[in-house]
Every structure is written in C-alpha cells, then in structure tokens.
N, C-alpha and C positions, 0 to 999 in steps of 0.2 A: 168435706164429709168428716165426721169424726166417729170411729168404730172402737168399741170397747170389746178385746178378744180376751177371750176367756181359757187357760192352759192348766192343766197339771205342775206343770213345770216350763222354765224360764231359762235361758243361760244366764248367769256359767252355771246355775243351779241345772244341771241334767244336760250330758252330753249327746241326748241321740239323735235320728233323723230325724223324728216330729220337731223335737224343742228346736233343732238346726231349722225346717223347715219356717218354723213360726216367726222365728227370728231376722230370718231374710223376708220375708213377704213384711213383717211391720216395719221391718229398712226401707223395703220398696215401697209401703205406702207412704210413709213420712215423707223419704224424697219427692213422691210424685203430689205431696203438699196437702196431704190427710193429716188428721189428727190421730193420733193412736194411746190410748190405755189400754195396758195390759193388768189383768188381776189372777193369781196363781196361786195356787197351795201354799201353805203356809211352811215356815222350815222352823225349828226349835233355832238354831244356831244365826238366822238373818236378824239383820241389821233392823231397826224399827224405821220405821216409815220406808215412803218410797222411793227409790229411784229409777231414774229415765223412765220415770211416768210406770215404773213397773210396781204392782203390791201384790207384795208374798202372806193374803189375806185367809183365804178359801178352808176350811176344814178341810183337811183331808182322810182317807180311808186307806187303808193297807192294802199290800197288795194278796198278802192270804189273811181272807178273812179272819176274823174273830168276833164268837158272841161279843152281842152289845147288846144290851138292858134299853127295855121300850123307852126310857128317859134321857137317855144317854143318846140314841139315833134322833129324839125327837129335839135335844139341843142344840146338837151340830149341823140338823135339818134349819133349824130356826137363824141361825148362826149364818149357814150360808145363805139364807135368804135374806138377811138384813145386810150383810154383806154386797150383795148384788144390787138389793134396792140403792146403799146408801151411795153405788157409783152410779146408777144410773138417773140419780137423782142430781147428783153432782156435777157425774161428764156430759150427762145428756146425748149419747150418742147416737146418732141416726140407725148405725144398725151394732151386732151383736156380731162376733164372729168365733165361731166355736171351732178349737184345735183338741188336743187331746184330755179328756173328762175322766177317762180311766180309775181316776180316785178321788174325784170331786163328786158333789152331791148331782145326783141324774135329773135334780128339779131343775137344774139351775136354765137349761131352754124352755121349759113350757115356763117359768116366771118370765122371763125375758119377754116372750110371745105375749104374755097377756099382761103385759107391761105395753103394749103397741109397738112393740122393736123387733123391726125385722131382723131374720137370725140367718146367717149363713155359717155352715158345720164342712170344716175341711177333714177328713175321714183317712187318718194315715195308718189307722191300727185297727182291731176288733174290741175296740173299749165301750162300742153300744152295746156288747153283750157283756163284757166283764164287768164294765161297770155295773151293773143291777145287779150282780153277785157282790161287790163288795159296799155300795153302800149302804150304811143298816137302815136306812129310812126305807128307802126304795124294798128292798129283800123284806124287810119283817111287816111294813104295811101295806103299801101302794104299788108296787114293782114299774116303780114307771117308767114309759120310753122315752126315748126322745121323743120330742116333738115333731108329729108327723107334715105341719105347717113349715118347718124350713127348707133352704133351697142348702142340697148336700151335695159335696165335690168329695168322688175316692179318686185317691192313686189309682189305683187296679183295678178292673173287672173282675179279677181275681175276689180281690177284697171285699166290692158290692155284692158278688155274687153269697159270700159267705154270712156277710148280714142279713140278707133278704132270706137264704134259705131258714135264718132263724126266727121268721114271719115278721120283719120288720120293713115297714112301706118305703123301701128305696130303689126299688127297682128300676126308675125314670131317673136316678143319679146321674151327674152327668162323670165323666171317665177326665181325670187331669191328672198325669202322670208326673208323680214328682219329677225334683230337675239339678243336676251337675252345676254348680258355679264352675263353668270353665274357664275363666280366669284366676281362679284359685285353686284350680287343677290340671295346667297346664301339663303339654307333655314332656315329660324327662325324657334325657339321651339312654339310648341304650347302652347298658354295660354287659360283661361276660358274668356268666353264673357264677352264685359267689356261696351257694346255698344258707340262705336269710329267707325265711317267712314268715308271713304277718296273719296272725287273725287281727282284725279291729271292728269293735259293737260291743253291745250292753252283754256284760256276762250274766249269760245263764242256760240253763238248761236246754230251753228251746232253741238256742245258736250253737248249741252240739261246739261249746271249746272245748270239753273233754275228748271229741272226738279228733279235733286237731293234735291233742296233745298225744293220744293214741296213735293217732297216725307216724307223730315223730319218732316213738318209739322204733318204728320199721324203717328209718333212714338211718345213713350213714352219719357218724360219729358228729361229724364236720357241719350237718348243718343244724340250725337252728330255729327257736319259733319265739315272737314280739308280740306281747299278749297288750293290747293297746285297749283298754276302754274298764268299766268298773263294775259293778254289781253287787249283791247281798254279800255282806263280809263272809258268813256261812257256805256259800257256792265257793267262792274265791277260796278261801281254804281249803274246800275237797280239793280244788284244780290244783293248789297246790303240794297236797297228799300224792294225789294221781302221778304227778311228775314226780317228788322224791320215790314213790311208790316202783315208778318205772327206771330210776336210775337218770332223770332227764332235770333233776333240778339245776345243773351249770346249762342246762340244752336250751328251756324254758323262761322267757325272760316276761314279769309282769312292768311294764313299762305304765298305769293307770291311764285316766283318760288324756285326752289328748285334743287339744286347739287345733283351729283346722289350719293354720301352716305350718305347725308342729306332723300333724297327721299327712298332709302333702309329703312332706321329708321321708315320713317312712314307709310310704308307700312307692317313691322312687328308692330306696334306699331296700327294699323288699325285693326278691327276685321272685315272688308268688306272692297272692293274697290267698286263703282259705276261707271261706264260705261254707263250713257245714252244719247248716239251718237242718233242725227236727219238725220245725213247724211250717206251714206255709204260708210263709213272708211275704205280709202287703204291699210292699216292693221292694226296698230293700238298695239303699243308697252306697254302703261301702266297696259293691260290687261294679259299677260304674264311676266311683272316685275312682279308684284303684284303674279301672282301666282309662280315664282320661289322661293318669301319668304314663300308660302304656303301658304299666305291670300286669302280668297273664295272672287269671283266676282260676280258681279251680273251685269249685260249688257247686251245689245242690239247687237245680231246677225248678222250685217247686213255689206256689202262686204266686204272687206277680212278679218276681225275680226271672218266671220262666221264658217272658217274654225278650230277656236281652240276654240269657246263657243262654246261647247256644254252640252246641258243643262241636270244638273244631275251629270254630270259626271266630267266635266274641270267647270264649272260655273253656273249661275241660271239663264236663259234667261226670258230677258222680254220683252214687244210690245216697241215700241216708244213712248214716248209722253203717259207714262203712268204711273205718280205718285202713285196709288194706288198699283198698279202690285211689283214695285219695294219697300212700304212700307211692300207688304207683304210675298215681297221674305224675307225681312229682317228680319222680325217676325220667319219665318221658319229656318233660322239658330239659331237664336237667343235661339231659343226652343230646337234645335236639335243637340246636338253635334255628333252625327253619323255621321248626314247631313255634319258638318264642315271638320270631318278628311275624308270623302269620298271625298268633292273638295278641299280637302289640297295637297294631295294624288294625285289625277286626274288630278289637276293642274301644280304641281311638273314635272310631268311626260308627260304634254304637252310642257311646257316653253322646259324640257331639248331635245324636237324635235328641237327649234330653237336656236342653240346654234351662236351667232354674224360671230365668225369663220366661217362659212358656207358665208355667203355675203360677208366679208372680202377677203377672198380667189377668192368665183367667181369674185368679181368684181375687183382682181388683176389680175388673169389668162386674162379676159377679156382684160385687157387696154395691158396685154403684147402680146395678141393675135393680136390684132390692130396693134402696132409696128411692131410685126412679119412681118404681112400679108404686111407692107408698104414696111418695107425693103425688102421683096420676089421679089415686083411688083418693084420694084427704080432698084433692081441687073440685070432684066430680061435682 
C-alpha cells in the first residue's frame, strides 16, 4: 500500500503532539511494509528537495490571518493544487491520509477525492474550523469544508463533539485516542522533592504558561519552573517580561523545544508537570508522558485531557486561570509524600491505558480498509 499524508508540519520542523503523532504512525507504516510520502508546508529556511521521502512543498497560511488580494489567495490556491496533483501523479498513492491542515489550503481533500483517492483525516486539533478562517481562498470565495466522503479518526469525543457542533458531518467519527510510546517513557525511580517544575508544549496563550509562571510567583524562593517547548517569538517575550516583571527571572528557566529523550529526562528530573490549558484540549499528550515517568500533574481538566485527570487519583485538578489553586496544589505535594506515590502510581497506570500502538494500528487498519473497500467497488 502506498499513502501519501498530507501535514502542516513535519519533524524536527514542529515539536508538538500532532507533528509527534504523524511521525510515529509513518514509522509504523514503513515498518509494517507500506510505502509513505509525506508533503508539508513549506519553510523559508529548508533545504531544497526532499528528504526521507518528506517535501516541505504546500503554501502555507498564518496563523492570524491577514488580508490577502483575490490574486494573491487564487495563486497559492493554484499552487497547492499543482502541488498535490504533481505527487499524486508521481507517487500514485492508493490512499491520502490527512494529519493537521490548520494552514494549508482547505482544497487540498475534496482534490484528493476527486482525484479517485481515497482520504482518511486523523483529527488531533480544531483546524477544520480554523482552517477556513485562515485560508484566503477558502474565507474570501468558496469557504470550503472538508470533504464530507472521508473516513475521520479524532482523539476525543471531546474534539468530535466540537467540530460537529460547528455543523460539520462527523458525527459517525470514529473515537481513537491518541497514545504514550512507553518505551520512551518508561518509569523513573522515585526521588525526594526537590522543588523543580516543568511546563512542556507549544507556547501560547491558550496553554496558560503565564499562568504557570504566576503561579511561581506564590512559591517559595527555592523552587523553580522549565519552560520546555517554543512558540511566537512575541508570546515568548511577554513570558519573559512576566517573570522579570515578577522578580522570577533566575526562577524561570526557557529551556526551547525538546527531543523526546531529551524531554523524558526532564520530566523524571521534574518533581511536578503543570498543565494549565485555557482552552479545551483535544487530548493533550504531555499530561500522560509525564505521568508514564511517574511525575504528578497538576492540570486543568478540560476536553479530552478530562478523561485521564482525575483529581486525586491520575493528577491534582485545578480551575483555569487560577494561579493560586495551582501554587497550592504544589504546596500539597510538596508536604505530602503519600500524596506523590498515590499520583505516581495512579498515573503509571493511566498513561499504560494509552499505549501509541493502539492509534498506530487503528489508523493502519483504517487506510487499508479504504483501499480495500476501493478495490471491492473498482472489481464490481
């Protein structure tokens, strides 16, 4: 079988859970003796041509819009659609598999489709809706959806729940909950509190780091906070305002993105992960590394993250947008080592419900089920 997936972004180009997820699932297809192209947004700064079969081709769109001139949306439109034909012309792929679109052109599955390639769309974000906000084809003529002929895989019910409410036909989605490599997040030994915590994920607004760094503000002198992951150089500089602001610049440490044995380290090397999401997160993978190394969480409950904090037990729930709550969650482990080996424990043994394998698999069965059903309907 050979599948051409379709990404925003690619590693090392983009550290988050999506580009992490896409990146193990085209490992596990190659292993399990697939053919895979990948083709991705373009970067000013990559290398020309492809590697490991990957091209950093696709026009991309910002993530806050900007007018664009009806000639200007209708070259980039054109752009990605010669793009698209000229691999599908090329790799000839049996099916299409669509990862995060967020800022690629919103054509790019109904061409596919009407190309005869069957499309499956794995759904780790809300970029069926934000996308048609930022690309200018779609926003200034067409506003198109996705294609309502493909077979779509969310993490969450949480997450299907929120596309559909925006009238978009997924409700028959099926539910594939992202998944832990536990073997690259094996459990660390327990140590004594050493007061070291970690935020790690994409900086911005919506992951409430300022809230973390707030929070630090209300602990004692001694501890400190590992700001592990990267975002808009403009956010990145309020946060670090915020901290000299508060007196917590030596407190505050930006350590950028992070490799995942790089990020294993500092999640056993963490005596807390903090999790305080503004938005309600499609699932949300750092809250489940972290507890596979057995480090306690303390986080915000909110869409599909809600299904594995649970408070007391897997992690220490806190409101949103609530700096005190979370200094005094921290106080409370800090005090209580009972407290710690009960969400060491509890944690452990929620990460190993989501073992990677489980998405890997569905979402191979899936693209060869497509194949299948094509070739049935071509033989009839």
């Amino acid at each position: 079988m050979k599948i051409l997936s379709i990404s925003t972004d690619y590693p090392p180009h983009g550290h988050g859970g999506y580009e992490q997820q896409c990146r193990d699932v085209t490992q596990h297809l190659r292993g399990s003796g697939h053919g895979v192209r990948v083709i991705c947004g373009e970067l000013a700064d990559a290398a020309a041509g492809a590697r490991d079969d990957v091209h950093r081709e696709l026009p991309r769109f910002p993530v806050q819009p900007r007018p664009v001139g009806g000639r200007a949306a209708w070259l980039a439109e054109r752009r990605a659609a010669a793009t698209l034909g000229r691999h599908l012309r090329s790799f000839r792929p049996d099916v299409v598999c669509l990862w995060r679109l967020g800022e690629l052109s919103m054509s790019l599955p109904a061409r596919a489709a009407l190309a005869g390639v069957p499309v499956v769309g794995v759904v780790c974000d809300p970029w069926m809706l934000d996308g048609q906000r930022r690309d200018p084809w779609a926003r200034r003529f067409a506003n198109i959806p996705p294609v309502a002929g493909a077979r779509w895989l969310f993490v969450s019910a949480a997450l299907r729940r929120q596309v559909a409410a925006a009238g978009l036909p997924v409700d028959g989605a099926e539910i594939v909950p992202a998944g832990v490599d536990l073997a690259a997040f094996p459990i660390a030994p327990a140590k004594p509190w050493s007061g070291r915590l970690l935020y790690a994920g994409r900086l911005s607004p919506l992951k409430g780091v300022d809230v973390a760094i707030r929070a630090l503000a209300r602990l004692p002198a001694s501890t400190t906070l590992d700001i592990a992951g990267s975002g808009p150089s403009a956010y990145e500089r309020r946060l670090r305002e915020t901290a000299a602001a508060l007196r917590l610049t030596g407190r505050v440490r930006f350590r950028g993105p992070m490799a995942r044995a790089r990020l294993a380290m500092a999640y056993s090397t963490a005596d807390a992960v903090l999790f305080p999401i503004r938005w309600a997160e499609p699932f949300g993978l750092v809250p489940l590394e972290a507890m596979a190394r057995g480090t306690p969480v303390i986080g915000v409950a909110a869409g599909g993250a809600s299904i594995y904090l649970r408070d007391g037990d897997t992690a220490l729930v806190v409101p949103r947008d609530d700096p005190p709550a979370i200094a005094a969650a921290v106080d409370r482990l800090a005090c209580r080592p009972a407290l710690r080996a009960r969400l060491r424990a509890g944690g452990r043994a929620m990460a190993e419900q989501y073992p990677v394998e489980r998405l890997q698999s569905a979402i191979r069965r899936t693209l060869e089920h497509a194949v299948g059903q094509l070739s049935s309907s071509m033989s009839r």
